[in-house]
C-alpha positions in Angstrom: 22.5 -129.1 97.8 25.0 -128.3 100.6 23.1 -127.7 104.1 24.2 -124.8 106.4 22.7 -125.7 109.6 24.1 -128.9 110.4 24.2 -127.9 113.9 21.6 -127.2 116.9 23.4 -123.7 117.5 23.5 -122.7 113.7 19.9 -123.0 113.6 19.5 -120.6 116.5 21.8 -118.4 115.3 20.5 -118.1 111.7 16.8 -117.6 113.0 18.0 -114.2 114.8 19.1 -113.1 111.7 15.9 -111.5 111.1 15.9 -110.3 114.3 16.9 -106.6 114.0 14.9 -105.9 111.0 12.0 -107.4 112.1 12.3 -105.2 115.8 12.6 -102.2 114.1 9.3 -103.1 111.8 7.0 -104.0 114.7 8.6 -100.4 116.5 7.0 -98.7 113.3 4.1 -100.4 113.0 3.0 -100.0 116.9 4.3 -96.3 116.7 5.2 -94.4 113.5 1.8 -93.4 112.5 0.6 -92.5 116.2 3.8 -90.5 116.5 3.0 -88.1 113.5 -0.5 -87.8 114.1 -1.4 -88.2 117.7 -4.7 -87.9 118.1 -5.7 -90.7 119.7 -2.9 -90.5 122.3 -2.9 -89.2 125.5 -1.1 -85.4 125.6 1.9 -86.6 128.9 3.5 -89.1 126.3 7.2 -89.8 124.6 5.8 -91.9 122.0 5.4 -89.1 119.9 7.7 -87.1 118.1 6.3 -83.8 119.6 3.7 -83.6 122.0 0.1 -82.8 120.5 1.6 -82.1 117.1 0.5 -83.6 114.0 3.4 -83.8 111.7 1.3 -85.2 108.6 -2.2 -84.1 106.3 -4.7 -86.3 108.1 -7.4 -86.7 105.5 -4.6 -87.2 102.7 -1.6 -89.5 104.9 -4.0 -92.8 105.6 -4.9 -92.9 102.1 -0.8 -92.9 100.8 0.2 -94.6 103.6 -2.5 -97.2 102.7 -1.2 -97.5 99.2 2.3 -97.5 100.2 1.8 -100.5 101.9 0.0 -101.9 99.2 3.2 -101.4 96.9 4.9 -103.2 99.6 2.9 -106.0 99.3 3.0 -106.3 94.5 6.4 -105.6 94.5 6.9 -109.0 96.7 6.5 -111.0 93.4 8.8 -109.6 91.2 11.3 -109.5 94.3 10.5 -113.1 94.9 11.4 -114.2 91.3 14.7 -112.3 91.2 15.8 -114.1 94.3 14.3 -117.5 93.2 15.9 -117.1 89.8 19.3 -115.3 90.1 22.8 -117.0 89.7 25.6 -115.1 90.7 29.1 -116.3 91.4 28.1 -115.1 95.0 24.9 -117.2 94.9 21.0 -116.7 94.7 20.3 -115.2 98.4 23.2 -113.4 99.5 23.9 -110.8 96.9 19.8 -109.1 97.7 20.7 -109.0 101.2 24.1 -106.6 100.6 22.4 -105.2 98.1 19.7 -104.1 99.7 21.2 -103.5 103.7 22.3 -100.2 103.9 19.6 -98.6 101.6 17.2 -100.3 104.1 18.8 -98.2 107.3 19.2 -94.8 105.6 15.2 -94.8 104.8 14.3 -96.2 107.6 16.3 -93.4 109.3 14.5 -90.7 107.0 10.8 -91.6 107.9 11.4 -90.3 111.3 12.6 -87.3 110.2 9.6 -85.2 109.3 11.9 -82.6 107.3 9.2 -79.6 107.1 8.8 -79.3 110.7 5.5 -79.0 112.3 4.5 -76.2 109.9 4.4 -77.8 107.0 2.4 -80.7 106.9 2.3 -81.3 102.9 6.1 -81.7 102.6 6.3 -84.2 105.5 3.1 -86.5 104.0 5.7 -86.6 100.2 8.7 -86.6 102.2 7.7 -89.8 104.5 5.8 -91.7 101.7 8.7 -91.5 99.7 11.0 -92.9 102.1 8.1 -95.5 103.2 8.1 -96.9 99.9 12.2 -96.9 99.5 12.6 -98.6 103.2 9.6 -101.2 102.4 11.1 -102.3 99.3 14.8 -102.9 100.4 13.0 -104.7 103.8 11.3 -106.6 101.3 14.2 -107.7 99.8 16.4 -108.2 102.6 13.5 -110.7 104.4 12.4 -112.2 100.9 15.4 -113.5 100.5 16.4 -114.4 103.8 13.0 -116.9 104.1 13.2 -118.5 101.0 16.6 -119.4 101.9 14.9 -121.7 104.4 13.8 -124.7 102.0 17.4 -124.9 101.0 19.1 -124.9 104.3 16.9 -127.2 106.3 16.9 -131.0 105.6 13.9 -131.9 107.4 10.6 -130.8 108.4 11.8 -131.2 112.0 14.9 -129.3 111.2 12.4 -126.2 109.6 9.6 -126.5 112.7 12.8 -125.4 115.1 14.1 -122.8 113.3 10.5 -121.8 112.4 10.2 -122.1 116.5 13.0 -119.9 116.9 12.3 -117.4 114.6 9.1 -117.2 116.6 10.7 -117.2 120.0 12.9 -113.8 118.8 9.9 -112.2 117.0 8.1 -112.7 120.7 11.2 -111.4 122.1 10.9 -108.3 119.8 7.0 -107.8 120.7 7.9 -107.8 124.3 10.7 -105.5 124.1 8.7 -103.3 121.8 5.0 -103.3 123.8 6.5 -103.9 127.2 9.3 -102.2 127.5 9.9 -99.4 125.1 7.2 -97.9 127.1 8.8 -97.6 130.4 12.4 -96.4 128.5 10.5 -93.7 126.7 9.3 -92.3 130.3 12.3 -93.1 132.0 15.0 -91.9 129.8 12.7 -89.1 128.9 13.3 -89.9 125.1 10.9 -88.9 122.4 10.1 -92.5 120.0 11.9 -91.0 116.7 15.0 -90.8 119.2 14.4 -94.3 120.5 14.4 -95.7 116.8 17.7 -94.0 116.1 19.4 -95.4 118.4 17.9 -99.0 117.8 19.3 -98.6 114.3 22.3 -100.7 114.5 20.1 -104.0 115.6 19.8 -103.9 111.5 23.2 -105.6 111.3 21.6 -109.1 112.6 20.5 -109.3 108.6 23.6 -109.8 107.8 24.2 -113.2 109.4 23.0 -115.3 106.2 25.8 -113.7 104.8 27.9 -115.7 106.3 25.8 -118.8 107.1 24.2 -119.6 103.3 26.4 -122.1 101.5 25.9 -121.4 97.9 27.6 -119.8 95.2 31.1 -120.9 93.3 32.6 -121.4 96.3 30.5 -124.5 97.0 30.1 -125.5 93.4 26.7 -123.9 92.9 24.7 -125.8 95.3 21.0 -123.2 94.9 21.6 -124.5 91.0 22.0 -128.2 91.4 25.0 -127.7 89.0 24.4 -124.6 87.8 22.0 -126.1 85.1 19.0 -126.2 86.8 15.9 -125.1 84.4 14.8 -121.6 85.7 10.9 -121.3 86.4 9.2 -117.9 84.9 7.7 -116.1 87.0 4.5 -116.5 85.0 4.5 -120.3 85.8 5.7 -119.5 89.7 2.8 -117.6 90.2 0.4 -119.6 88.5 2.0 -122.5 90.7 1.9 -120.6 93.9 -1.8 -119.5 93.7 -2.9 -122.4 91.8 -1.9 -124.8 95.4 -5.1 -125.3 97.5 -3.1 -126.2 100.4 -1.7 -122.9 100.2 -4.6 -120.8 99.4 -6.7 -122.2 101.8 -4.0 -121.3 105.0 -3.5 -117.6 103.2 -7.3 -117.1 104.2 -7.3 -118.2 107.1 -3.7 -116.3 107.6 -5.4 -113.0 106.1 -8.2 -113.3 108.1 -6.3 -113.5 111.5 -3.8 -110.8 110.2 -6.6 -107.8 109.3 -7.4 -108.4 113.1 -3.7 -108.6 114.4 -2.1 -105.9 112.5 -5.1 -103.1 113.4 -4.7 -104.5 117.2 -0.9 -103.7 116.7 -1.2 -100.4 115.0 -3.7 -99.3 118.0 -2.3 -101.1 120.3 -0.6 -97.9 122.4 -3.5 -95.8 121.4 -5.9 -99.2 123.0 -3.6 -99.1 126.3 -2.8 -95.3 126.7 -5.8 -93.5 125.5 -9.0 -95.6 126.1 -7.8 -97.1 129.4 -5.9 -94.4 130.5 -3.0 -96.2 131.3 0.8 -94.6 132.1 4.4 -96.4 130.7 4.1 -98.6 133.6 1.2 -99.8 133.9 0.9 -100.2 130.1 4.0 -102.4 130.9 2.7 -104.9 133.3 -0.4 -105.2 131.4 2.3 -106.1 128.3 4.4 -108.2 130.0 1.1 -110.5 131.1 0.5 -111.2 127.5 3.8 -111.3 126.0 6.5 -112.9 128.8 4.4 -115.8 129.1 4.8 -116.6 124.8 7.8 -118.9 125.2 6.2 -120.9 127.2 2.8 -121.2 125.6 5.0 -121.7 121.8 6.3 -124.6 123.7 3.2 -125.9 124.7 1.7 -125.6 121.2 4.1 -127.3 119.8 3.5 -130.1 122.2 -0.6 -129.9 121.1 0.5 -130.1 117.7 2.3 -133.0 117.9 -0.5 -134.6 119.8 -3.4 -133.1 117.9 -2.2 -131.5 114.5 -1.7 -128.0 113.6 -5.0 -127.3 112.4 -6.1 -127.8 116.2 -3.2 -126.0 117.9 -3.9 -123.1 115.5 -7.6 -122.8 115.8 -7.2 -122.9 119.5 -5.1 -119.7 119.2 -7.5 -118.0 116.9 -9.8 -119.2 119.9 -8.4 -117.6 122.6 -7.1 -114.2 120.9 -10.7 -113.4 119.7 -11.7 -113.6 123.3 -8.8 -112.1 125.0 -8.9 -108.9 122.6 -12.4 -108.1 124.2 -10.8 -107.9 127.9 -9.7 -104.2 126.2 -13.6 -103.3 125.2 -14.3 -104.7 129.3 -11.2 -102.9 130.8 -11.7 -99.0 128.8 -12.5 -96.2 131.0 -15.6 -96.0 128.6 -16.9 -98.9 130.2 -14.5 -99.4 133.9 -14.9 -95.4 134.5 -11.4 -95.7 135.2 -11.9 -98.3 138.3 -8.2 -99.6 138.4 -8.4 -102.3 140.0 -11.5 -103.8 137.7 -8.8 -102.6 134.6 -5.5 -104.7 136.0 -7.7 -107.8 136.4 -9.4 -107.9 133.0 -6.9 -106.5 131.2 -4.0 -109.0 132.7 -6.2 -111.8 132.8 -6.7 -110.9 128.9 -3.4 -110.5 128.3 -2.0 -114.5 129.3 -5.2 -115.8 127.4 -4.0 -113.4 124.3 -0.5 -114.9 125.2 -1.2 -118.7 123.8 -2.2 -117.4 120.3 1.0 -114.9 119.4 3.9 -117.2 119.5 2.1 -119.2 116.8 1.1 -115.8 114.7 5.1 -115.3 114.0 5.5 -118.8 113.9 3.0 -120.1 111.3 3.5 -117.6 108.5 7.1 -119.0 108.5 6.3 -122.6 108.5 3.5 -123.6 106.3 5.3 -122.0 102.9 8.9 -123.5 103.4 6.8 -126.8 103.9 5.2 -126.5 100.6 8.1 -125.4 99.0 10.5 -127.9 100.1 8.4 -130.9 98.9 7.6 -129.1 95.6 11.4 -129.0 95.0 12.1 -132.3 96.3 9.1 -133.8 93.5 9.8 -131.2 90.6 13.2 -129.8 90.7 11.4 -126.8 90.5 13.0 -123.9 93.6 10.5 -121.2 93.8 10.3 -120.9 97.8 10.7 -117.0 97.6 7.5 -116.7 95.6 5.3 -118.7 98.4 6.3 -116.2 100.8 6.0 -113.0 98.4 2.6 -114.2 97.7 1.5 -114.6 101.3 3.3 -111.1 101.3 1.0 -109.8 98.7 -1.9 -110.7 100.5 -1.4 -109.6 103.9 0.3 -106.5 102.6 -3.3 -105.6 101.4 -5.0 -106.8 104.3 -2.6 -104.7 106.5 -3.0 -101.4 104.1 -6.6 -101.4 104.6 -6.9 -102.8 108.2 -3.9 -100.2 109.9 -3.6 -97.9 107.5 -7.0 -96.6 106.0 -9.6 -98.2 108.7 -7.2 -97.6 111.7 -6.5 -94.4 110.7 -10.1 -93.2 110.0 -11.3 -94.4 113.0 -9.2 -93.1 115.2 -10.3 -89.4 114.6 -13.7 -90.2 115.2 -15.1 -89.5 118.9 -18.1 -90.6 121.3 -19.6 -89.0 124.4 -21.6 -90.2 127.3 -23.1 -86.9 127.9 -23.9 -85.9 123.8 -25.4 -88.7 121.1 -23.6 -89.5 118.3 -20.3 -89.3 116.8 -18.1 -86.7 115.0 -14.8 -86.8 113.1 -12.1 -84.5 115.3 -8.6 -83.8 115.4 -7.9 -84.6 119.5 -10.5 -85.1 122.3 -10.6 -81.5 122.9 -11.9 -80.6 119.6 -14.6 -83.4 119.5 -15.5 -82.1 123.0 -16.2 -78.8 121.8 -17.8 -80.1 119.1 -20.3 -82.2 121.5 -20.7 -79.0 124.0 -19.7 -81.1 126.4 -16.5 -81.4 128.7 -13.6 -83.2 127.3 -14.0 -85.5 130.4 -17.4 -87.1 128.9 -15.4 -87.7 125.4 -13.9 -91.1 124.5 -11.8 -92.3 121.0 -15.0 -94.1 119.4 -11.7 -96.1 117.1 -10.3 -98.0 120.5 -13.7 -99.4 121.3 -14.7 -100.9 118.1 -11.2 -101.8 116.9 -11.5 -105.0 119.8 -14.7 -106.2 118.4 -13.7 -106.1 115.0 -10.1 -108.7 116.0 -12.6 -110.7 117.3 -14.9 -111.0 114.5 -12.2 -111.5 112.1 -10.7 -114.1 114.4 -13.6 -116.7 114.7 -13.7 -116.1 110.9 -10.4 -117.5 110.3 -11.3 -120.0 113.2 -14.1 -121.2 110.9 -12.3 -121.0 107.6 -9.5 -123.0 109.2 -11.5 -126.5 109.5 -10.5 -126.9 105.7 -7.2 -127.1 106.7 -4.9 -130.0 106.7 -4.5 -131.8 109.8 -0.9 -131.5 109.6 1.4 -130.4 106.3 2.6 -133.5 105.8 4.8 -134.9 102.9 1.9 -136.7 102.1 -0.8 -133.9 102.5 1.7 -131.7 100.2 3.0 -134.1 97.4 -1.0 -135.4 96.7 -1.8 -131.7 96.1 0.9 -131.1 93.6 0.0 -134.2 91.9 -3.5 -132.7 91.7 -2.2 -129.3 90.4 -0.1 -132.0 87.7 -1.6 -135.3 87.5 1.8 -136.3 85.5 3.5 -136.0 88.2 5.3 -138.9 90.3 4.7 -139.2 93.8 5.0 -143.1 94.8 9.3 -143.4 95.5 9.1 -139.6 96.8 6.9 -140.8 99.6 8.2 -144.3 100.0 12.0 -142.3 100.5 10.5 -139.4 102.6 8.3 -141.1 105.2 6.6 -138.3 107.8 9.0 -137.8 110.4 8.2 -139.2 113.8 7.4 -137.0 116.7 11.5 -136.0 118.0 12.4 -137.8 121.1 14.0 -135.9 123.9 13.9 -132.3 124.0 17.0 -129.6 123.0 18.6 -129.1 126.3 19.9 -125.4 125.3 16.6 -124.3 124.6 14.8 -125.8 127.7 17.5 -123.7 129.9 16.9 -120.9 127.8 12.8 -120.8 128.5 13.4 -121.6 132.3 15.8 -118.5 132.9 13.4 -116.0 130.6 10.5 -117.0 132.4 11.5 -116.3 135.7 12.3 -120.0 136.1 8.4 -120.8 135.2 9.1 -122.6 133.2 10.7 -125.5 134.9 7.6 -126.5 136.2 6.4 -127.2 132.5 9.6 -128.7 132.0 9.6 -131.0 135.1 6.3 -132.6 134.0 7.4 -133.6 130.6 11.1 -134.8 131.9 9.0 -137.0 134.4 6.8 -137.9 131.3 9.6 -139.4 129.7 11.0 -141.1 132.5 7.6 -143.1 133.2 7.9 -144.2 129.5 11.4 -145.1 130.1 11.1 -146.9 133.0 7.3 -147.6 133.0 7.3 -146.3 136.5 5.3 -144.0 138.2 6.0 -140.5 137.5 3.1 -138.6 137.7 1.1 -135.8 139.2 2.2 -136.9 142.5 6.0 -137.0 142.5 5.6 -133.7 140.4 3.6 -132.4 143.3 6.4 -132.9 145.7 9.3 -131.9 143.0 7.8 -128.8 142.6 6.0 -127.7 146.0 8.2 -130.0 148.6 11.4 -128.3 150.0 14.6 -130.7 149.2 12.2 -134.1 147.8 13.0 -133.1 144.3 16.5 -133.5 144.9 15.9 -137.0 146.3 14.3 -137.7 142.9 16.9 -136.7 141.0 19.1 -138.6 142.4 17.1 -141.7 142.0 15.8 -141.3 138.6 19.8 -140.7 138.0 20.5 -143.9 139.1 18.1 -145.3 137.1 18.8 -143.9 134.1 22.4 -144.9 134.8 21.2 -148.6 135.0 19.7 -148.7 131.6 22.2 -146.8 130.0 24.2 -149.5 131.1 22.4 -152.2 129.9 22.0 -151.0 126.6 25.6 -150.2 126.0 25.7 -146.5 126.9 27.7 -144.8 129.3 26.1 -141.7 131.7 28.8 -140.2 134.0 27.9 -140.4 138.0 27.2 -136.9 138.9 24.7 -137.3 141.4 26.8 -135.5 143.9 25.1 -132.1 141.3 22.1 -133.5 142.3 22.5 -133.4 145.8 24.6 -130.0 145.9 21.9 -127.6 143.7 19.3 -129.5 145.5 20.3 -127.8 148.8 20.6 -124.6 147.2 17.6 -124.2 145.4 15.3 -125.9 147.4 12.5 -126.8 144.9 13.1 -128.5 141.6 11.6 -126.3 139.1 14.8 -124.0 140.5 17.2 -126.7 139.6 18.1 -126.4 136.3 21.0 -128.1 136.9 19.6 -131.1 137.8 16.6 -130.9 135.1 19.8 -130.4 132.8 21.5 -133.4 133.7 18.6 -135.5 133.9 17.3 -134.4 130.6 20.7 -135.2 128.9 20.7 -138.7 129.9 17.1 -139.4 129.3 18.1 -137.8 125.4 20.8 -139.8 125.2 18.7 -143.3 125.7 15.8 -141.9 123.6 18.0 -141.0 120.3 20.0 -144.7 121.2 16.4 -146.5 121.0 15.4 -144.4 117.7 18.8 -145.0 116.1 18.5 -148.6 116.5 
């Protein structure tokens, strides 16, 4: 097999490649449906596509919509098999991906259109279903294809964990652009949210980077076919494979259970922000950016927990802290605040950097555990089925999503409560349920944006439970004993003794280190500082703990005295292990004058970091 990413830079650059699809995806699933039936928005708002109009039948659209998404989810399978199983002269993954691109932007483009006006509800409920199912097939396609390429362009488990990691770090950047920000354009630019999505359409062309990154095909002698003779599995036997791993089944619970919470939170999201806490495009902004701006950061620092106590850990900790973050939007609703701001900023923001720890590892986990299945499975059978692990977890959270966003969501959202009247009736808007109630609309709140919290949270400590029969870690040992159990014929013994579990990776990858410190405001080099200063007390088996850290990060001008000590140092050893590390602690001394506090200097935490990567991958190599 020839591998595409042989460099740091390529892996970056193919994990973006989702990137534009995947933005415009998460813009319809935190705003399409609340845009054509707004009744659980406030009336000032641009993230509609006319104010107080309800483009769509409300009984009928949940109900299509649900079963729409529900198609998206089956027709994953065959999908997956086509791409598993194809052979082209153009190669197994490329050829869905053209196929499938511009189909994908003209129906996407159509199911913001509601073509009978606000008159005619019927024709826009066919119209948009139609389209919905044309634009979530070719999606499907495109971003089946596009993940199973994974196994086959990764060497390593290392090499899939950073590109899984990157994937994750754009999907954040996505979430943030799409929760935090869209927000505060809509108002500003005093654009509707169909108009916003049209002119985000050309972010659809990132897709199109495996095009040019997959090495397969007769230009490269057949590479996806191991010589173009390769036995091709039926899908009957792919499925029965897929479903039949206990590894696998046992994560997709968990993973369905986490996702019925997360994709209702995200389909109500706006309705949660705007409507029961009364917030405006700003203020729905800050309270976005406290849970999403801090995700680099926290995706970092799992990764670092899941070195030290195994993904199982890291991601129940997440489940952890999102079921109890997602109640700060119960605590923080005018329903229970009576719209005391100042008691709403606090919980809600306070809520929002808790939430912040889990959603780095919800893009990133869905991504990692089936290309780590998949790779071993082709490494000890020959068999290349990747596609179908990720259709099949498709399958299943497409359902889970259906009925959590589409038919609960949308049920519960037209169902209001009052202070002032008992019970609860099913309305079209607030002012409808009021007079309903013979109360004011004042005393009337969205019953759907007070239960929706509790119900994430319940299904949250449910995967947190199911999740202690989880691996430890997906290791090569883990994987390969429970394909020998699904085939007790098979050999196992030389494919562990020639694939040993990877070591934890010394060093860290400089580009991405900057990367996190300039995003986060420069946050993030105080994160960065104390596991530079780890490493160099491992190095040097001097102290470099909380104290010099202390005086690095708080002390004007000490951390450049550091720097240019722990550069001299590392200079020394370089030396005596037959390395070379250019003097440049004059860098040291100039950026430590101009920014007077370390976690500043990313200069110096560059060059530093460089040198102490340079020893670490000398030691490992020898």
């Amino acid at each position: 097999m020839v591998r595409s990413l042989d460099k740091k830079w390529k892996e970056f650059l193919y994990a973006f490649s989702g990137f534009g699809p995947n933005f415009l995806m998460v813009l319809m699933g935190a705003y399409f449906t609340n845009a054509i039936n707004p009744a659980a928005m406030g009336g000032d708002t641009y993230q509609v596509i006319m104010k107080g109009t309800c483009f769509i039948l409300p009984a009928v659209f949940p109900i299509l919509y649900a079963i729409a998404k529900a198609f998206d989810g089956i027709i994953d399978i065959p999908f997956a098999h086509i791409t598993d199983t194809l052979s082209t002269r153009w190669g197994r993954r490329r050829p869905p991906i053209a196929l499938c691109f511009i189909p994908m932007i003209i129906s996407y483009a159509f199911c913001w259109w509601p073509i009978g006006g606000a008159d005619n509800q019927l024709v826009n409920t066919v119209w948009i279903i139609v389209w919905a199912l044309i634009f979530f097939s070719t999606y499907t396609m495109c971003m089946i294809a596009f993940y199973g390429s994974l196994s086959n362009v990764c060497d390593s488990e290392s090499q899939r964990l950073r590109v899984s990691g990157f994937k994750s770090f754009f999907d954040t950047i996505s979430y943030c652009i799409v929760y935090a920000l869209v927000p505060v354009l809509l108002s500003g630019f005093k654009l509707y949210i169909n108009e916003f999505a049209y002119c985000a359409l050309p972010l659809m062309l990132t897709i199109t980077i495996p095009l040019f990154m997959i090495k397969e095909g007769k230009k490269y002698g057949y590479p996806e076919l191991e010589g173009a003779k390769a036995e091709k599995i039926k899908i009957v036997e792919s499925i029965k494979l897929t479903f039949g791993n206990k590894l696998f089944i046992v994560w997709e619970i968990v993973n369905c259970c986490a996702f019925f919470g997360l994709q209702m939170f995200l389909s109500s999201m706006n309705a949660l922000i705007e409507g029961g806490m009364g917030f405006n495009g700003l203020e729905m902004t800050i309270i976005n950016t406290c849970a999403f701006a801090p995700v680099p950061i926290m995706l970092y620092l799992f990764n670092k927990l899941k070195d030290k106590k195994g993904l199982r850990f890291a991601y129940q900790s997440c489940l952890l802290s999102f079921a109890v973050s997602i109640l700060s939007f119960v605590f923080a609703s005018l329903y229970v605040t009576g719209g005391n701001k100042t008691a709403q900023y606090i919980i809600s923001c306070v809520g929002g950097v808790m939430g912040s720890w889990a959603i780095g590892s919800f893009f990133m986990m869905p991504y990692l555990v089936p290309s780590q299945i998949s790779s071993v499975e082709e490494k000890l059978t020959g068999k290349n089925h990747s596609a179908m692990y990720f259709a099949a977890q498709a399958v299943c959270t497409s359902i889970i999503g259906a009925i959590s966003a589409s038919l609960v969501w949308e049920n519960v959202k037209m169902l209001f409560i009052s202070k002032a009247a008992g019970g609860i009736v099913y309305a079209e808007n607030a002012a409808n349920a009021a007079e309903k109630f013979g109360v004011g609309v004042e005393t009337v709140f969205n019953f759907g944006v007070l239960i929706v919290p509790i119900v994430v949270c319940i299904m949250c400590l449910v995967g947190f439970a199911v999740a202690f029969k989880m691996p430890k870690n997906y290791t090569h040992e883990v994987v390969a004993k429970e394909l020998k159990r699904q085939n007790p014929s098979l050999q196992i013994d030389d494919y562990l003794k020639e694939n040993k579990d990877e070591e934890q990776e010394k060093g860290e990858i400089l580009f991405v280190q900057i990367g996190l410190s300039v995003l986060s405001g420069f946050i993030f080099g105080f994160v960065w500082i104390a596991f530079l200063f780890r490493s160099l007390k491992a190095l040097f088996n001097k102290p470099y703990g909380l104290g010099r850290w202390l005086l690095a990060c708080f002390v004007p001008f000490a951390g450049s005295v550091l720097c240019v000590r722990a550069h001299e140092q590392l200079k020394e050893l370089a030396k005596a292990k037959g390395l070379q590390i250019t003097d440049k602690k004059w860098l040291h001394i100039l950026f430590g004058v101009v920014f007077v506090i370390l976690p500043l200097n990313i200069v110096s935490l560059a060059l530093l970091q460089h040198g102490v990567n340079k020893i670490m991958r000398a030691d490992d190599a020898a």
